[in-house]
LOVO-771723 format. One record per residue: residue number from 1; residue in three letters; x, y, z of N, C-alpha, C, O in turn. Coordinates in pm, whole numbers, padded with zeros to 5 digits. Atoms other than C-alpha are relative to their C-alpha. Layout:
BEGIN
VEXTOR   nr  rest    n.xx    n.yy    n.zz   ca.xx   ca.yy   ca.zz    c.xx    c.yy    c.zz    o.xx    o.yy    o.zz
VEXTOR  NUM   ALA       X       Y       Z       X       Y       Z       X       Y       Z       X       Y       Z
...
//
This chain:
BEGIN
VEXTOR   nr  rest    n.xx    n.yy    n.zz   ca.xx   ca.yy   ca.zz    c.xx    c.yy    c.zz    o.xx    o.yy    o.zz
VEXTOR    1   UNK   00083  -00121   00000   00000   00000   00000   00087   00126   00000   00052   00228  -00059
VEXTOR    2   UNK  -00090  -00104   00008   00310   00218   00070   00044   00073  -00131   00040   00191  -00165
VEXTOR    3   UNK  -00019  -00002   00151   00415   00183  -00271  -00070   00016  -00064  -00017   00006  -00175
VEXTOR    4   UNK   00131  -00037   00036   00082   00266  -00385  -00010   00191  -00008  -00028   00265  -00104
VEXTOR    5   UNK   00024  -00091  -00042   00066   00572  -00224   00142   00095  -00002   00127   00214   00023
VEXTOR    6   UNK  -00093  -00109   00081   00442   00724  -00336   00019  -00003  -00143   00099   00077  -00190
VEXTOR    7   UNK   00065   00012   00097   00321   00613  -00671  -00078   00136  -00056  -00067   00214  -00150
VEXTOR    8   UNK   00158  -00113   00032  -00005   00840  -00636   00065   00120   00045  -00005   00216   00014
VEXTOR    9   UNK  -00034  -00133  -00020   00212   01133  -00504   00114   00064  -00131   00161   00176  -00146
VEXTOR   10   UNK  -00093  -00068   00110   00434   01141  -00824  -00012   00025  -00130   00073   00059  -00212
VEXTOR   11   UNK   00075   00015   00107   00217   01128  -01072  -00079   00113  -00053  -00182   00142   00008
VEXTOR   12   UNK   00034  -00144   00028   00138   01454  -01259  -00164  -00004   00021  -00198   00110   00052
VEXTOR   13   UNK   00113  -00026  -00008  -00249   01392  -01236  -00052  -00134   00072   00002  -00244   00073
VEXTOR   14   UNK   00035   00118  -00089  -00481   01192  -01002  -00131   00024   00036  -00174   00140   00044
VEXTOR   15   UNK   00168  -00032  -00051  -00852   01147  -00893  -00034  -00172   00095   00001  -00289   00079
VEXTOR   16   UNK   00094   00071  -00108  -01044   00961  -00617  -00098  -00056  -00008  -00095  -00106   00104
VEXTOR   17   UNK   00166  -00031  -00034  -01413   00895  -00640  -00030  -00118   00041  -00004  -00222  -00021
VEXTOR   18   UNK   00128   00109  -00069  -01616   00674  -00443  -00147   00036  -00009  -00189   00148   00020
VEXTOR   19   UNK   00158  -00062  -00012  -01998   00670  -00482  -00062  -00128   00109  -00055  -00249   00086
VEXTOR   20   UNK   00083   00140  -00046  -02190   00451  -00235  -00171   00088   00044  -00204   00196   00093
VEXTOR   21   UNK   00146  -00019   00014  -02579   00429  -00260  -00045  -00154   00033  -00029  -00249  -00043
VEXTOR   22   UNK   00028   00112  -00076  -02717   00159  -00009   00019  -00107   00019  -00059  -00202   00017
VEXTOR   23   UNK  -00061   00114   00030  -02488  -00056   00009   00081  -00001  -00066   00199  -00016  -00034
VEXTOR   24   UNK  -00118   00036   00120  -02342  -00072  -00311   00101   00136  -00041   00071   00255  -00045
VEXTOR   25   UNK  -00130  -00103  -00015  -01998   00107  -00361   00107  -00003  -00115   00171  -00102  -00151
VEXTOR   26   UNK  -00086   00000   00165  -01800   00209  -00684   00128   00098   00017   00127   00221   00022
VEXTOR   27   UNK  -00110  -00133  -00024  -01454   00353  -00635   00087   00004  -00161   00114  -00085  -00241
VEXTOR   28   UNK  -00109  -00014   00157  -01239   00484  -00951   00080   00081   00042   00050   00192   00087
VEXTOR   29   UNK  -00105  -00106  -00028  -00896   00606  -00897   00101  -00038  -00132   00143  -00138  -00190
VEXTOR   30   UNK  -00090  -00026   00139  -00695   00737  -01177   00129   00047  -00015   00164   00165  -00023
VEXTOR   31   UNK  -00174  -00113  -00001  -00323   00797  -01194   00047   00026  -00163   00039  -00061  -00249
VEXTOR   32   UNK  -00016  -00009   00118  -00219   00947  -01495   00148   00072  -00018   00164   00141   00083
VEXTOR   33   UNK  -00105  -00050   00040   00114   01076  -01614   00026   00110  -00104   00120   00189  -00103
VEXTOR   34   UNK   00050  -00044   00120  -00021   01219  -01939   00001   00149   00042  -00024   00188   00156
VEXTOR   35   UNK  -00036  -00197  -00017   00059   01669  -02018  -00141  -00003  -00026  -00182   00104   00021
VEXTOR   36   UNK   00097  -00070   00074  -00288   01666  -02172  -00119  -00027   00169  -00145  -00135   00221
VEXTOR   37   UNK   00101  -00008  -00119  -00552   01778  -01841  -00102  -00130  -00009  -00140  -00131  -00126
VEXTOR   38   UNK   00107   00084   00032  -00808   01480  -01827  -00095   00008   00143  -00061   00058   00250
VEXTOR   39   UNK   00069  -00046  -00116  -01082   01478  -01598  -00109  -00174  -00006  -00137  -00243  -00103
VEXTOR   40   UNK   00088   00111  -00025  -01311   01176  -01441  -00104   00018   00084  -00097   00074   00193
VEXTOR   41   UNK   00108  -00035  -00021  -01659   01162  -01407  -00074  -00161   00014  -00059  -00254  -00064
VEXTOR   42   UNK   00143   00058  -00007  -01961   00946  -01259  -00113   00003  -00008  -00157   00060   00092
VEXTOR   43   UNK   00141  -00043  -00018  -02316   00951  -01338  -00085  -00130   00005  -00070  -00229  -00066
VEXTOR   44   UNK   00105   00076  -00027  -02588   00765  -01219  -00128   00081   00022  -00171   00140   00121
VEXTOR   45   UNK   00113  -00066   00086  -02884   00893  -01425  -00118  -00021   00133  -00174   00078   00180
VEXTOR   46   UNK   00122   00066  -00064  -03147   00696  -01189   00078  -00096   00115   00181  -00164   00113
VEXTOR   47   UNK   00013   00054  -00161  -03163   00571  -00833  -00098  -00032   00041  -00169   00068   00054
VEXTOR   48   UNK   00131   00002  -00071  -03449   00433  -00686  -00015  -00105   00138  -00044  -00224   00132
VEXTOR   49   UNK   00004   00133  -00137  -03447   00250  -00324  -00154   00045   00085  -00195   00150   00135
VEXTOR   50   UNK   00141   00021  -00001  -03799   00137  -00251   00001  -00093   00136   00059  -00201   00139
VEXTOR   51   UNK  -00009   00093  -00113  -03850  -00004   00092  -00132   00001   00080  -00194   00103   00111
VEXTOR   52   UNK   00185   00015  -00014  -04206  -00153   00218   00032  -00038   00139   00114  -00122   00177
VEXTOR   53   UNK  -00016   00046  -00130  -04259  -00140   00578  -00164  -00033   00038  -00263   00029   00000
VEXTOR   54   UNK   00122   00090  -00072  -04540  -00387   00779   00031  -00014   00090   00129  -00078   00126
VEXTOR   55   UNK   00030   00008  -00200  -04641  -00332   01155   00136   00062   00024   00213   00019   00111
VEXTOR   56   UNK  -00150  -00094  -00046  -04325  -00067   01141   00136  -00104   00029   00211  -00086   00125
VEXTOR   57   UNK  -00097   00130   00064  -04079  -00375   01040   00045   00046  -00141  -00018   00140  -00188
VEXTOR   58   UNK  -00041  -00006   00096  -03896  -00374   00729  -00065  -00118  -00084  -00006  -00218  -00043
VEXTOR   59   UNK   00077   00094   00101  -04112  -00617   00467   00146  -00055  -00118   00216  -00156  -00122
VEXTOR   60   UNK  -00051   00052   00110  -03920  -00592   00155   00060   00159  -00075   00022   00275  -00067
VEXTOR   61   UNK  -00110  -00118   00024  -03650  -00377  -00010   00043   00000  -00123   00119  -00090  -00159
VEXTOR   62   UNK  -00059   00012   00145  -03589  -00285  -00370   00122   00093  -00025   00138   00202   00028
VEXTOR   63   UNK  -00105  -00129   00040  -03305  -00104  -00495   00060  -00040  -00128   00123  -00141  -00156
VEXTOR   64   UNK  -00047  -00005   00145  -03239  -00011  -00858   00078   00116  -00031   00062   00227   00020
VEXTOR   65   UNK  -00068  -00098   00028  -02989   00162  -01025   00097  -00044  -00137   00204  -00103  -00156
VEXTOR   66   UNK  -00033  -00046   00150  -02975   00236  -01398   00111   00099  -00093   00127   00221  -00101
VEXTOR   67   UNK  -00101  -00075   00034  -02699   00298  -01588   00135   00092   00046   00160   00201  -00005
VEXTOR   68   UNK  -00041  -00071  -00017  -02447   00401  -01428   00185   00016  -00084   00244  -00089  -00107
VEXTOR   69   UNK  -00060  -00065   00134  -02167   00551  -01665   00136   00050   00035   00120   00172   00038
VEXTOR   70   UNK  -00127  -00027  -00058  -01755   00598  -01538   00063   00083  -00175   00043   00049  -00292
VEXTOR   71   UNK  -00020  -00096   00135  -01598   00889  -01790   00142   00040   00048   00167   00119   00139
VEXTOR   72   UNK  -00140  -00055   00012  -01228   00917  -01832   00039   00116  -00163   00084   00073  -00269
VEXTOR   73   UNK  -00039  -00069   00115  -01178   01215  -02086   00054   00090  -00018   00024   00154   00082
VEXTOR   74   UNK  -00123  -00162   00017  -00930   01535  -02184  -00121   00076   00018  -00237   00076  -00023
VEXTOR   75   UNK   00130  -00137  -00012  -01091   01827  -02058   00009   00106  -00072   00121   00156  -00072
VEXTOR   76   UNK   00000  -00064   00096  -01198   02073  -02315   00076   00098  -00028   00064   00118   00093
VEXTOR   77   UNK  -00071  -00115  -00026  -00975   02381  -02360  -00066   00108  -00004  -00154   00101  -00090
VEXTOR   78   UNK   00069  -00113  -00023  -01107   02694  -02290   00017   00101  -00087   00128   00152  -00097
VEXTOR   79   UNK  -00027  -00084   00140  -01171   02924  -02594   00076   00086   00039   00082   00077   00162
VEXTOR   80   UNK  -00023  -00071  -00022  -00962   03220  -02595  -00045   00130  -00037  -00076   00128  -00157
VEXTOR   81   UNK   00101  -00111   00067  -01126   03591  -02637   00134   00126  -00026   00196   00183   00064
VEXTOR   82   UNK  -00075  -00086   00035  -00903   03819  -02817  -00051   00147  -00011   00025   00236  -00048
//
């Protein structure tokens, strides 16, 4: 893990993300070396956790989750205004 972690400190670019949504847990970490800026993105369009309670008990428990979409891409350059 040491070696992991003077790895991730020498590395011109780097990202983290964890998402957790009841339970379930998605981490993406990115080391990159690369001059060109890149940027990383998660989306999870739809979420839905559905949970049926009887006599104030927990019954029955749905949980859906559509699409969700990990985005490694160069980030755009910013026009310039002369």
């Amino acid at each position: 893990m040491e070696m992991l972690r003077q790895w991730w400190r020498r590395r011109v670019q780097r990202d983290l993300i964890k998402v957790q949504l009841d339970g379930f847990e998605v981490y993406v970490a990115r080391l990159s070396g690369l001059q060109i800026p890149h940027e990383v993105s998660i989306f999870v369009p739809r979420a839905e956790i559905r949970r049926r309670f009887v006599g104030g008990r927990l019954a029955k428990e749905e949980v859906l989750l559509n699409s969700i979409t990990v985005v490694h891409a160069p980030r755009p350059e910013t026009p310039t205004i002369e």
